[in-house]
VMD Tcl script that draws the C-alpha trace (Angstrom):
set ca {
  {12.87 -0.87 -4.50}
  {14.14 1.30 -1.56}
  {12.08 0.80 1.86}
  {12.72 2.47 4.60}
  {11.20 1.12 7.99}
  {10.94 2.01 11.89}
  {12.63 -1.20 13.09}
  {11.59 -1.92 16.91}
  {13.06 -5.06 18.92}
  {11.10 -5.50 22.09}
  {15.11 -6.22 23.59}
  {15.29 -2.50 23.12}
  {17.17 -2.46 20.14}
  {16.18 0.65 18.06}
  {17.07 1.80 14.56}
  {16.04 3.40 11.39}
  {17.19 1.01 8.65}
  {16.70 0.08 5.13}
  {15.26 -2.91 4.65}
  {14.22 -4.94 1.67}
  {12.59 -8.11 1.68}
  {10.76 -10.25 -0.81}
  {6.78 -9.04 -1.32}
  {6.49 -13.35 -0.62}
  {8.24 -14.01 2.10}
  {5.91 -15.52 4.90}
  {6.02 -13.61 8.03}
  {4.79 -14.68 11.88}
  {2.04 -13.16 12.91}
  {2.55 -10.09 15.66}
  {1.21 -8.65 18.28}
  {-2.45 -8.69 18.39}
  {-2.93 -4.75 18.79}
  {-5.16 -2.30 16.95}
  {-4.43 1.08 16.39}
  {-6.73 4.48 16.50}
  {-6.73 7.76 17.16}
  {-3.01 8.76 15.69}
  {-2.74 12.33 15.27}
  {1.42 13.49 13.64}
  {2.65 16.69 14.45}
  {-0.73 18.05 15.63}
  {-2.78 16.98 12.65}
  {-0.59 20.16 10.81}
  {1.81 19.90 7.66}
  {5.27 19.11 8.03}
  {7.67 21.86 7.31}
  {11.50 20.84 6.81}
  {14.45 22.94 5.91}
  {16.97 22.57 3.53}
  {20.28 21.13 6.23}
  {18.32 20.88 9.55}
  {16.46 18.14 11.42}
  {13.06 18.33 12.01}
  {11.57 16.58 15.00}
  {7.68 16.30 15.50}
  {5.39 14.74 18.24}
  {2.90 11.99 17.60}
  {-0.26 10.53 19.39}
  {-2.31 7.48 19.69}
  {-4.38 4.76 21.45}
  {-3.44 1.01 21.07}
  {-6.37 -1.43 22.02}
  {-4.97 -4.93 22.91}
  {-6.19 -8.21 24.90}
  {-6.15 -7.93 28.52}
  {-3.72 -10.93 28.54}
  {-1.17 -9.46 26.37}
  {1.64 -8.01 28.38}
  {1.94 -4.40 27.81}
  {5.76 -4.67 28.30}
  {6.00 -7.69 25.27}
  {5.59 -5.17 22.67}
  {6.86 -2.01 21.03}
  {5.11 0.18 18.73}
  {5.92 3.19 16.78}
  {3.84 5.65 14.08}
  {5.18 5.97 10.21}
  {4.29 7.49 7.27}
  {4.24 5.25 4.12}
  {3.69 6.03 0.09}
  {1.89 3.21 -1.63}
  {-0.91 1.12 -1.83}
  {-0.59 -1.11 1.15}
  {1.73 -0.71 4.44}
  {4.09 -3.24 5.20}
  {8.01 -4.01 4.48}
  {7.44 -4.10 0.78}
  {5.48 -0.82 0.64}
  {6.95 2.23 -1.66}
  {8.31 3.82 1.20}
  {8.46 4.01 5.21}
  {9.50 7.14 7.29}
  {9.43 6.27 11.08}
  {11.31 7.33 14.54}
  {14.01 6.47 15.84}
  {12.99 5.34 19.04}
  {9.74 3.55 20.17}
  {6.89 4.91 21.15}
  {6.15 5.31 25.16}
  {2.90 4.02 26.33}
  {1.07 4.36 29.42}
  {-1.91 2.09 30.25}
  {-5.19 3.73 30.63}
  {-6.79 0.56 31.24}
  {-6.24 -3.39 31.34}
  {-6.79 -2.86 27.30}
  {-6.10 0.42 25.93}
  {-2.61 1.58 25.36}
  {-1.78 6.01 25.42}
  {1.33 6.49 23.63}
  {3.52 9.31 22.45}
  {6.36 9.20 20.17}
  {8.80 11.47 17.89}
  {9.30 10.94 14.38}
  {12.77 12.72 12.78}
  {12.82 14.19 9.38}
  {16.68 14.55 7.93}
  {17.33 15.97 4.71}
  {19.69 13.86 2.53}
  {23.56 14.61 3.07}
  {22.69 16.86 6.39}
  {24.44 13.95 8.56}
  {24.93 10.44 7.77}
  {21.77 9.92 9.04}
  {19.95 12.11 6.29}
  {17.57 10.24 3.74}
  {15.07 13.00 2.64}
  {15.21 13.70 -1.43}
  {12.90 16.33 -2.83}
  {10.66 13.83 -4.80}
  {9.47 13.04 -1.35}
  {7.82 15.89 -0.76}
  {3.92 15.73 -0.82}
  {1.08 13.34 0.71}
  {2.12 10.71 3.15}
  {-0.28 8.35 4.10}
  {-0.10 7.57 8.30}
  {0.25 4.20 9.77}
  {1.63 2.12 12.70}
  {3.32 -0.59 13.48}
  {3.79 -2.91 16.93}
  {6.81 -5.85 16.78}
  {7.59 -8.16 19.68}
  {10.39 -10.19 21.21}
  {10.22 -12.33 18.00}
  {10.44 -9.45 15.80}
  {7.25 -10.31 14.56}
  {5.44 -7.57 13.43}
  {1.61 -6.16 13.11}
  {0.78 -3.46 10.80}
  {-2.15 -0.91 10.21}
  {-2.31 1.59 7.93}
  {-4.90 4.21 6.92}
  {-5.02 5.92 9.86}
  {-5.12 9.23 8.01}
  {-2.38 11.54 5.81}
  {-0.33 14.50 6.03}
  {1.47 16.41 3.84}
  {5.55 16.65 4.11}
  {6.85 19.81 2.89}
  {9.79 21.56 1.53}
  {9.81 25.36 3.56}
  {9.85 28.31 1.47}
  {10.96 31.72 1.78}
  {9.36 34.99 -0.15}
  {11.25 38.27 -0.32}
  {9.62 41.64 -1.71}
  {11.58 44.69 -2.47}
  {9.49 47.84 -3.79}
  {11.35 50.92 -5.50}
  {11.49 53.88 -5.92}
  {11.81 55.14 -2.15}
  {10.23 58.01 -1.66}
  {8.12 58.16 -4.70}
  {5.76 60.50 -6.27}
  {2.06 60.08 -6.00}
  {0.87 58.69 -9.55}
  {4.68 57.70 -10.44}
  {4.82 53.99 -11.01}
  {6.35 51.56 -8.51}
  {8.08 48.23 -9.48}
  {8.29 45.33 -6.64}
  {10.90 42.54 -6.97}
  {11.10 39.33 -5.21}
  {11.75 35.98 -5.55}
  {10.20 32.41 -4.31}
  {12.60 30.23 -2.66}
  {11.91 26.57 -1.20}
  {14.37 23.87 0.22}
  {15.95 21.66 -2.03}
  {16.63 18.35 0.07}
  {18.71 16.90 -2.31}
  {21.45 19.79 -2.08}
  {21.25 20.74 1.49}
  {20.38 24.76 -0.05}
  {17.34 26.88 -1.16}
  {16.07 27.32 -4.86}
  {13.93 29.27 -6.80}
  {10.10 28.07 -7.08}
  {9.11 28.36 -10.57}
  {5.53 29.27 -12.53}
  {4.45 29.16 -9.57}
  {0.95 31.98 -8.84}
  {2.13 34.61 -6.12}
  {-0.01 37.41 -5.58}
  {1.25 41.40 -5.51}
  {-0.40 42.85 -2.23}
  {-0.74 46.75 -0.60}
  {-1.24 47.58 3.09}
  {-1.97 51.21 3.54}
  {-0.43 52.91 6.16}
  {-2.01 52.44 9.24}
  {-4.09 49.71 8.31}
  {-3.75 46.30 9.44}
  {-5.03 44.30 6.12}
  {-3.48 43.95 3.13}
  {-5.21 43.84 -0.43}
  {-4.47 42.25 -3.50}
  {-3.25 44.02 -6.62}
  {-2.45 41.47 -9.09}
  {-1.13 37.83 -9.21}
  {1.85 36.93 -11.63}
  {3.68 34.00 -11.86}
  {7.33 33.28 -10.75}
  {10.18 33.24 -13.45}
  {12.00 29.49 -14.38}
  {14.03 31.00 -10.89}
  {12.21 32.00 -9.03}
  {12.31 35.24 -9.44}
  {9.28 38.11 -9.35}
  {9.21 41.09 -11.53}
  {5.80 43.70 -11.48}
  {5.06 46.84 -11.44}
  {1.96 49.49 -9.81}
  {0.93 52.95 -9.22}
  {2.29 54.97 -6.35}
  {-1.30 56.24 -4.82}
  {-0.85 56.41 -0.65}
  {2.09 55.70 1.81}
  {1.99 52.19 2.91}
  {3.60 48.30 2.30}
  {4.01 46.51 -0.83}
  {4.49 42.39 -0.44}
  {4.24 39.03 -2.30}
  {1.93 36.48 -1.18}
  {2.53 32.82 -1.81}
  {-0.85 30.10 -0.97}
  {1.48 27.07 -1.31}
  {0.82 23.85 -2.40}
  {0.80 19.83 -1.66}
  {4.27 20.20 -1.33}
  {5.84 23.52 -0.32}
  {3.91 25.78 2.57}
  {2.51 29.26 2.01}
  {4.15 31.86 2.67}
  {4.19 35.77 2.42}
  {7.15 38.17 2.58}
  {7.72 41.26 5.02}
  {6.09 44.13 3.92}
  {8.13 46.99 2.08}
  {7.13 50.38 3.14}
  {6.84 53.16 0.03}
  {6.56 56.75 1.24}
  {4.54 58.61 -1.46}
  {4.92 62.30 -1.92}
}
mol new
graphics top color blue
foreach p $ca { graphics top sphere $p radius 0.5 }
foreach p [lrange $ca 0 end-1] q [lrange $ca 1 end] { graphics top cylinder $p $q radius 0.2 }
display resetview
């Protein structure tokens, strides 16, 4: 089993590891903190490329005793797969530095922190594969001196995603009114495991017309996406305006639409 964990040593000792640890083994009891109110990346989906890191901002309120130092403990955000949150969970995806907390009162804890998302073989540090795409659960973790740790998951769930890219190409140009148009494209996500971008297949992508001078486009048709990707349709020429392909998305890859293609009709 391959667990990946935010590892925090109140020392200041910081670093993303993999750890693996028998589901048995007895562990101290840590800090005696609660967690609420996390919010990842602004409660939206998180997008990552095919090579580049992806850095996003985190949120949330730790509740602790009034005699528990402030400055004893570290605590952090992660995302975890799996039925329960802890070392032997399926899988962990945390920062790579510690949360920063500021103390609103003698008991409540405001913290930021930044969790990093590397695609696998974009730097040494790079452990994203393309099966990970999908829902992530969100949890959060404090440790202490002893590198004892407390852990709390269900805090809520976002969806990491592998970006896409749409392209639309409509010809002839100019055309004759009535003459029949045919608009290529193809659907194109990030591929985590090879650092490049690859077709999206079967996947539902709808044909859409802007006329010109309007600012809304309409929907023509939906097709599906070739076992590449690719995009193949055809339509009537009727009025000067922009042909485009429309993608909704889905758990794992974002929505996206390509630039329109302007047809002058004759």
């Amino acid at each position: 089993m391959r667990i990946r964990a935010l590892v925090l040593a109140a020392s200041g000792a910081v670093a993303l590891s993999a750890l693996a640890v028998p589901a048995a083994q007895a562990a101290p009891a840590g800090p005696a903190v609660t967690f609420s109110q996390l919010k990842v990346n602004s409660g939206k989906n998180i997008v990552v490329g095919s090579t580049a890191m992806v850095t996003v901002s985190a949120t949330y309120t730790v509740t602790k005793p009034a005699s528990l130092d402030a400055n004893s403990f570290q605590t952090g955000p992660v995302l975890y797969r799996g039925t329960t949150l802890g070392l032997n969970s399926d899988d962990l995806l945390g920062g790579d530095d510690p949360g920063t907390c500021t103390a609103s009162s003698s008991t409540v804890l405001k913290c930021t922190a930044k969790i990093q998302f590397r695609p696998k073989g974009s730097d040494e540090d790079g452990d994203l594969v393309s099966s990970e795409a999908g829902t992530w659960k969100l949890g959060a973790l404090a440790v202490n001196a002893d590198d004892a740790m407390t852990w709390q998951g269900d805090l809520g769930t976002t969806h990491l995603q592998r970006r896409s890219t749409l392209t639309a190409n409509a010809a002839p140009e100019p055309v004759k009114k009535g003459k029949t148009i045919t608009v290529t494209g193809k659907l194109a996500r990030a591929n985590w495991d090879t650092n490049t971008y690859a077709g999206y297949s079967t996947q539902p992508v709808k044909l859409q017309f802007r006329k010109k001078g309007s600012s809304t486009y309409t929907t023509l048709k939906t097709i599906k996406t070739t076992s590449t990707g690719t995009l193949k349709t055809t339509t009537t020429a009727t009025v000067d305006g922009y042909y485009r392909y429309s993608f909704a998305g889905t758990t794992t890859t974002p929505g996206v639409s390509a630039a329109g293609d302007y047809v002058d009709v004759q």
